[in-house]
Every structure is written in C-alpha cells, then in structure tokens.
MDAnalysis code that builds the backbone (N, CA, C; Angstrom):
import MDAnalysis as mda
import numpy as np

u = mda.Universe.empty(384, n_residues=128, atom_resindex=np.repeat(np.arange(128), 3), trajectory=True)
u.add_TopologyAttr("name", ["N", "CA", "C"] * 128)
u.add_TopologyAttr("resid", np.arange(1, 129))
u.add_TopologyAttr("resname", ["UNK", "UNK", "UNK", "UNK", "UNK", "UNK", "UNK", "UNK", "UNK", "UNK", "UNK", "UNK", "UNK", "UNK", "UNK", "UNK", "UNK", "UNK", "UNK", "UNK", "UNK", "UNK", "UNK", "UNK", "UNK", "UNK", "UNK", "UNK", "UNK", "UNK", "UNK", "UNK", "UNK", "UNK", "UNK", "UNK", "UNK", "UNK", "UNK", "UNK", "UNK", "UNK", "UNK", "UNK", "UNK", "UNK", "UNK", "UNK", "UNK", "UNK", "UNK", "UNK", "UNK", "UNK", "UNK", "UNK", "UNK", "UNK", "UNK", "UNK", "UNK", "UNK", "UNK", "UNK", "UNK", "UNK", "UNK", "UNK", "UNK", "UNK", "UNK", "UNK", "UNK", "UNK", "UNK", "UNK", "UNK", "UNK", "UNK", "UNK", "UNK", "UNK", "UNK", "UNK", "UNK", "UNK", "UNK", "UNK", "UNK", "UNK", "UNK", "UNK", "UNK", "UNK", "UNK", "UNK", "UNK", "UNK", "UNK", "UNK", "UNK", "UNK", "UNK", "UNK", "UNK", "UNK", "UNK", "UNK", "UNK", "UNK", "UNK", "UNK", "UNK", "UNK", "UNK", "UNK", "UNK", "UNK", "UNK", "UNK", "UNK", "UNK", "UNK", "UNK", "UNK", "UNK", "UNK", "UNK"])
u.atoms.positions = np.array([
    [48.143, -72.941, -82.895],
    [49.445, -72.785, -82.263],
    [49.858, -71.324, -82.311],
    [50.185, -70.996, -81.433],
    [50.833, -69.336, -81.201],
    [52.024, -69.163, -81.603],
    [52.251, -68.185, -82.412],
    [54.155, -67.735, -82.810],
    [54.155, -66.176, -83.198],
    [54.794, -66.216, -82.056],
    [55.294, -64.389, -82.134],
    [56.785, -64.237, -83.127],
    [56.481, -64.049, -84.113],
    [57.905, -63.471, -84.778],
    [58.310, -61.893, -84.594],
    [59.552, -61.620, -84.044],
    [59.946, -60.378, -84.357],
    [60.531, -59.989, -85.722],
    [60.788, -58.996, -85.708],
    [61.828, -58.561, -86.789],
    [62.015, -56.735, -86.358],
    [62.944, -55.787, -87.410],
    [62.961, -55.046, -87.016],
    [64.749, -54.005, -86.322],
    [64.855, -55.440, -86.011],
    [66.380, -55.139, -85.416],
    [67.587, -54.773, -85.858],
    [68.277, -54.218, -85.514],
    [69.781, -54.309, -86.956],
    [71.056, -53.932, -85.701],
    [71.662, -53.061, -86.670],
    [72.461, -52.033, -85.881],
    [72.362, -50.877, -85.946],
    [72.692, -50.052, -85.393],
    [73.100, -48.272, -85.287],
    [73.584, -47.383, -84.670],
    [74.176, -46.297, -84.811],
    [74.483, -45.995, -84.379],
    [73.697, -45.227, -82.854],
    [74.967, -44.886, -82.124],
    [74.339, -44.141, -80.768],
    [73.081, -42.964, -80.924],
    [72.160, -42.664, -80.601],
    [71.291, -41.451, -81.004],
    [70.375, -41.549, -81.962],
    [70.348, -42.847, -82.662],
    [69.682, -43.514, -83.772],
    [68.156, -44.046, -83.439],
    [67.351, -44.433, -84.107],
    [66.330, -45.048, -83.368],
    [65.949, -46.451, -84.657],
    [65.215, -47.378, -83.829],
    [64.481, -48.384, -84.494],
    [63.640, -48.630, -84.274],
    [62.489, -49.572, -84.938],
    [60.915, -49.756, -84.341],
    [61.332, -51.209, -84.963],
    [61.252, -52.172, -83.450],
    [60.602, -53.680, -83.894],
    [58.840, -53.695, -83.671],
    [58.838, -55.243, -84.548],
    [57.998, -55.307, -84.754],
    [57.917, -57.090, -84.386],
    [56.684, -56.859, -83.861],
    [56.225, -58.743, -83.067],
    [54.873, -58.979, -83.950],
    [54.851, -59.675, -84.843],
    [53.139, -60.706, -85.579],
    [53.101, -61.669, -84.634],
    [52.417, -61.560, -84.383],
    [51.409, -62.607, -83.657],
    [50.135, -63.069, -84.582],
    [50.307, -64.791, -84.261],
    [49.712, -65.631, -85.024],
    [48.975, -66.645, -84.247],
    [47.981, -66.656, -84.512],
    [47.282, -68.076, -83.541],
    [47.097, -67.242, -82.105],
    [47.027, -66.254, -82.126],
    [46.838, -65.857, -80.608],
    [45.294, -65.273, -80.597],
    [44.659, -65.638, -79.835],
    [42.678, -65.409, -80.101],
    [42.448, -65.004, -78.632],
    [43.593, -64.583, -77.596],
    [42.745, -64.649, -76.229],
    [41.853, -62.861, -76.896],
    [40.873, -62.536, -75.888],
    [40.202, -61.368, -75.885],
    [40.963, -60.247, -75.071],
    [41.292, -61.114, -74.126],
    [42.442, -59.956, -73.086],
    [43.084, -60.131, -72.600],
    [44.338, -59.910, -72.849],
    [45.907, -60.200, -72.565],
    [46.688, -59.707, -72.434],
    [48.167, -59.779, -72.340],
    [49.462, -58.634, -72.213],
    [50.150, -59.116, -73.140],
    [50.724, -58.062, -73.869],
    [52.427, -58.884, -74.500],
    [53.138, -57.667, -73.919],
    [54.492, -57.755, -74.458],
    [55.744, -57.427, -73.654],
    [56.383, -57.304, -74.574],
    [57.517, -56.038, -74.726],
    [59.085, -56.544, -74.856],
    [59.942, -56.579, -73.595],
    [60.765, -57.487, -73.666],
    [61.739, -58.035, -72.857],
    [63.624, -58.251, -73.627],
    [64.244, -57.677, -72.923],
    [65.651, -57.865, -73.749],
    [66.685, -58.609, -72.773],
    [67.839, -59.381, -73.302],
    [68.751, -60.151, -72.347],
    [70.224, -59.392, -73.014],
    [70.571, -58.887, -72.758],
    [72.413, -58.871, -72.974],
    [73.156, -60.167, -72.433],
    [73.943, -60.226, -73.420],
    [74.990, -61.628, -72.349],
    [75.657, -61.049, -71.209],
    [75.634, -62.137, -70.844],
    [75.984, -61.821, -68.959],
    [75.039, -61.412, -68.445],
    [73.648, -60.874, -68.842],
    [72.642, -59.708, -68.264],
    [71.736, -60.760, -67.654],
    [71.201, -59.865, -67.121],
    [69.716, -60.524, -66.683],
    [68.683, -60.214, -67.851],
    [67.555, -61.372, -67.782],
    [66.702, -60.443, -68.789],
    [65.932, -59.285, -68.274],
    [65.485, -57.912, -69.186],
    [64.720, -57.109, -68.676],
    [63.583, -57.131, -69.246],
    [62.121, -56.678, -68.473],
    [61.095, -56.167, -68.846],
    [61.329, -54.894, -69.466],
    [61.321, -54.631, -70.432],
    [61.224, -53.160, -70.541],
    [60.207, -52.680, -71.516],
    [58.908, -53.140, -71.683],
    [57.693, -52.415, -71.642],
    [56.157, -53.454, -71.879],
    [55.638, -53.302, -71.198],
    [54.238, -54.072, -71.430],
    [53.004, -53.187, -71.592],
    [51.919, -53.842, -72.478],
    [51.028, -53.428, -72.490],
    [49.923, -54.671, -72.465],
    [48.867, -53.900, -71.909],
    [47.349, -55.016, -71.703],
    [46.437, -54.797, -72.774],
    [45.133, -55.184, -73.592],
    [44.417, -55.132, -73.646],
    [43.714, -54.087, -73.722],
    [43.210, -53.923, -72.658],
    [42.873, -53.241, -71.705],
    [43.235, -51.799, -71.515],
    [44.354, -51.275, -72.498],
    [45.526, -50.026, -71.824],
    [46.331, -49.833, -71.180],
    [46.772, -50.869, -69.941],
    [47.570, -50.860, -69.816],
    [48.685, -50.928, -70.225],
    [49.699, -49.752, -69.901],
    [51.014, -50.444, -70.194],
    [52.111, -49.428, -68.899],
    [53.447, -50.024, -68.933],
    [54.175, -49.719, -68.341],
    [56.063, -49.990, -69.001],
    [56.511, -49.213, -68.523],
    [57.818, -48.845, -69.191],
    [58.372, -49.303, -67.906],
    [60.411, -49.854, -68.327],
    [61.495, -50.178, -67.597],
    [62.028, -48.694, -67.213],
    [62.639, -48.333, -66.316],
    [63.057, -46.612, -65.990],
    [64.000, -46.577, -66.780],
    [64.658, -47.539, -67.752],
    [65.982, -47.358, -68.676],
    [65.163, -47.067, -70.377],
    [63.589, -46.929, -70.372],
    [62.712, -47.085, -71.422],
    [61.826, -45.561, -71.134],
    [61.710, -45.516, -70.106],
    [60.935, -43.731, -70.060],
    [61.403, -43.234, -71.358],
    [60.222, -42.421, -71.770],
    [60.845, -41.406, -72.778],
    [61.540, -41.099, -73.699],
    [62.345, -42.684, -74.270],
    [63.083, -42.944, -75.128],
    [61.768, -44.072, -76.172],
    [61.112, -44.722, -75.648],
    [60.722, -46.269, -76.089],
    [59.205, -46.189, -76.108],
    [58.257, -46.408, -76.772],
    [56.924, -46.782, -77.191],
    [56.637, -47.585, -77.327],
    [55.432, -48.574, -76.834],
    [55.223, -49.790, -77.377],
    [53.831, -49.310, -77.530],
    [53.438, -49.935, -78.745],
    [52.161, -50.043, -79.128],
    [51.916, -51.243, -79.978],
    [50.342, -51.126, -80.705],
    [49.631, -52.445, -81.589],
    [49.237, -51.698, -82.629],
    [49.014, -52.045, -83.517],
    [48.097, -52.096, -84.614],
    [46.399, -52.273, -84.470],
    [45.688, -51.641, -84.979],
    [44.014, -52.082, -84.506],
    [43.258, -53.251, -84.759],
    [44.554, -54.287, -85.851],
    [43.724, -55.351, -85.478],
    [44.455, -56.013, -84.129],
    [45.463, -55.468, -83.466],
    [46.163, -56.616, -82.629],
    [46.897, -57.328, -82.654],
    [47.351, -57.471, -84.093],
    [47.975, -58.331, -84.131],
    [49.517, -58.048, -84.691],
    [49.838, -56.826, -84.734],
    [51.345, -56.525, -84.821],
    [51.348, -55.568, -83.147],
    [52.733, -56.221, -82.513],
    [53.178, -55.352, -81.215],
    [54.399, -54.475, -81.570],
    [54.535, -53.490, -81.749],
    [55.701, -52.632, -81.894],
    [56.477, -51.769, -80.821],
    [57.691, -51.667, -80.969],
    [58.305, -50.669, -79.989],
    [59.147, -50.110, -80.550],
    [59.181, -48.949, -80.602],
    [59.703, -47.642, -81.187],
    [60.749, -47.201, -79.775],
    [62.172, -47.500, -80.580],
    [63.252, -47.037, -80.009],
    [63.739, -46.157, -80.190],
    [63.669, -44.325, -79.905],
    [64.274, -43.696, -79.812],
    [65.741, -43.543, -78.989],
    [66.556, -42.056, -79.448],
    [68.074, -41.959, -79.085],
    [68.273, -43.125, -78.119],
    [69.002, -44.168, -78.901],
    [69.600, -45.567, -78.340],
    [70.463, -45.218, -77.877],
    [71.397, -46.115, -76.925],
    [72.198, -45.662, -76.262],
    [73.284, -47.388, -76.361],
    [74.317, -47.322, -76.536],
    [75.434, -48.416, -76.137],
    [74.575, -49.342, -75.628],
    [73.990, -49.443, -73.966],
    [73.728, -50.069, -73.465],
    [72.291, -50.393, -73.588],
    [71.480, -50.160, -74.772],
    [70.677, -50.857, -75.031],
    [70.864, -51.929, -76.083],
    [72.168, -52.240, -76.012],
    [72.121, -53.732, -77.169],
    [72.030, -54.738, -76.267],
    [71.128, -55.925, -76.835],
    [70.653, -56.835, -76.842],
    [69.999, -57.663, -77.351],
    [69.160, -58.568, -77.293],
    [68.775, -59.761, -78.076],
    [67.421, -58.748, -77.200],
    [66.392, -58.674, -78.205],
    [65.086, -58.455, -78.123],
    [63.766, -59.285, -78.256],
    [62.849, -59.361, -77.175],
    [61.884, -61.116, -77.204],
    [60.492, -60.153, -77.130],
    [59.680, -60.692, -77.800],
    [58.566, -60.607, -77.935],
    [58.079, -61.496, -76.814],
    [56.984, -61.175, -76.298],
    [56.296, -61.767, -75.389],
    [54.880, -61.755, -75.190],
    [54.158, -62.986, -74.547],
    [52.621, -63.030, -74.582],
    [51.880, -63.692, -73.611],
    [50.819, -63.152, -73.258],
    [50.497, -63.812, -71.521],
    [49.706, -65.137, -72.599],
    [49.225, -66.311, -71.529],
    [48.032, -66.892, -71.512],
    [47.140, -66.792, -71.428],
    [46.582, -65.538, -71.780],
    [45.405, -65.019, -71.249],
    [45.393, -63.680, -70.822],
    [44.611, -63.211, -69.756],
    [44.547, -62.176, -69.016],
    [45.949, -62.075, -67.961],
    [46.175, -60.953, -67.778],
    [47.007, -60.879, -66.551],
    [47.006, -59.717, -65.493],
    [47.812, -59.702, -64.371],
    [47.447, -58.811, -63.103],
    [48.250, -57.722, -63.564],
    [47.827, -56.691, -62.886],
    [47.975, -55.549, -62.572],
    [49.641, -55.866, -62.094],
    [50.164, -56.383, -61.119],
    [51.174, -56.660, -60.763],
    [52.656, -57.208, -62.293],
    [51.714, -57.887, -62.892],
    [52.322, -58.539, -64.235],
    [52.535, -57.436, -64.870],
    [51.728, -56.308, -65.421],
    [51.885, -55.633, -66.105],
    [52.835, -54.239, -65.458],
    [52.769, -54.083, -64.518],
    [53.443, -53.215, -63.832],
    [55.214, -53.718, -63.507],
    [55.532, -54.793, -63.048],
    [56.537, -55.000, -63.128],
    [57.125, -56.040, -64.353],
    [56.293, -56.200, -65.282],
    [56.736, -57.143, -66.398],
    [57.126, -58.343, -65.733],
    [56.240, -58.822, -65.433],
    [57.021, -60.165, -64.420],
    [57.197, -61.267, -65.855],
    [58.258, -61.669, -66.103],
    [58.406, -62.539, -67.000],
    [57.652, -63.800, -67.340],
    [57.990, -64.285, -65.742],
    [57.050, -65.704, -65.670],
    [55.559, -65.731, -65.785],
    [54.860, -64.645, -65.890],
    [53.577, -64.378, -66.212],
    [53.091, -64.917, -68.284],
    [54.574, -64.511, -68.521],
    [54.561, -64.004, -70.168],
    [54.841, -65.931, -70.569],
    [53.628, -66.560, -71.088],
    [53.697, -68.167, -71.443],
    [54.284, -68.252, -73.323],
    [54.099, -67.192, -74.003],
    [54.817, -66.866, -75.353],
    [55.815, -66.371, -75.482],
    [56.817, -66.581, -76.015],
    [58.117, -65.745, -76.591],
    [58.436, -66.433, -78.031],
    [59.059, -65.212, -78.478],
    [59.117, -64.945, -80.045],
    [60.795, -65.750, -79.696],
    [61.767, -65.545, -81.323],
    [62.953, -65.999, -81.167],
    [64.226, -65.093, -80.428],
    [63.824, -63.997, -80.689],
    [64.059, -62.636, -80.166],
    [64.462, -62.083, -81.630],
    [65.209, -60.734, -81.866],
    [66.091, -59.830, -82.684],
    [66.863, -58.827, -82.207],
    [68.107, -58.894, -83.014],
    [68.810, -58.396, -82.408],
    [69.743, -56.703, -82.475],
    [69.394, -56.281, -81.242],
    [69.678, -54.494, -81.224],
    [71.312, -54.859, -81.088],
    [71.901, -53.789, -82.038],
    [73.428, -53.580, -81.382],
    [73.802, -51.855, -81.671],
    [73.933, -50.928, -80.948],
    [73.908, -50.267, -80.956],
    [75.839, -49.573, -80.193],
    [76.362, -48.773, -81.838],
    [77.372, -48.451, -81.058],
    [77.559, -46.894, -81.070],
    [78.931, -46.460, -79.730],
    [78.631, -45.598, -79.774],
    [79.751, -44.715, -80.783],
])
C-alpha cells in the first residue's frame, strides 16, 4: 500500500523559508512523477512543482526562483525548499504521486488528475 506523509510545515514569517518533506512508502514504480500541489480555501488547487524520474521537473510561475523540489538518492524522501515566502503562499501543502510513468504534458503542467497518490497535506501559513 502507498502513503506519502508530509511534514515540514509550520508558520513564518514573510521572507522566511521552509523545506517540506514527503516519505514515501510502498511506492516501487521504476519511473514516475511526484508533485507538490497546494489549495488555499476558496483557491483552486495549484501545481506548483513536479519532478520525474527521469529529471524532469517543472515549477508554477508563482514557484520560479523562490522553490526547489528535489529527492533524496534513495527516492524515497520528496522535498521542497521554500525560499522568501510570501503572504500568499499559505496553504495546505499535498504531496503527490503518479501511477506509474507519466507524460511530458503531466509533468509540465502538473496536471493533477495524472497524480493517483496524495499525502494528508501540511500546513504553510505565512504572515506578513
């Protein structure tokens, strides 16, 4: 059985940074994507960064240059390193995980419905 736990999250202030962190358990594909993805209430959820396998990865334009996602070399921790936060990055933060392999298209626009795992999320609150 697969379970992405996050952790990682808290509060802080504006200009502050955090690094979550996603374990992944029971997950054995060879090549796959995970994701972070965040929802604010009222919000839509966002993609805001994936990576493949493979190397791929891709950033939300509200994640350029502020945000990192990377792994660990066995794979099995996903991290994203939040630099100078801003107000409007609070949200509930989700770990995410394909079924497998995924497209070029998936990984480029974080298409959600691609992503068949999600963690419980954790939560960013960031003031200013």
């Amino acid at each position: 059985q697969v379970q992405l736990v996050e952790s990682g999250g808290g509060s802080v202030q504006a200009g502050g940074s955090l690094r979550l962190s996603c374990v992944a358990s029971g997950y054995t594909y060879s090549r796959y994507c995970m994701g972070w993805f965040r929802q604010a209430p009222g919000k839509e959820r966002e993609g805001v960064a994936a990576l493949g396998s493979d190397g791929r990865i891709s950033y939300a334009d509200s994640a350029k240059d502020r945000f990192t996602i990377s792994q660990d070399n066995a794979e099995v921790t996903l991290y994203l390193q939040m630099n100078s936060l801003k107000p409007e990055d609070t949200a509930m933060y989700y770990c995410a995980a394909t079924v497998g392999d995924c497209s070029d298209y998936d990984i480029k626009h974080r298409y959600a419905p691609a992503f068949g795992y999600w963690g419980q999320g954790t939560q960013v609150t960031v003031s200013s």
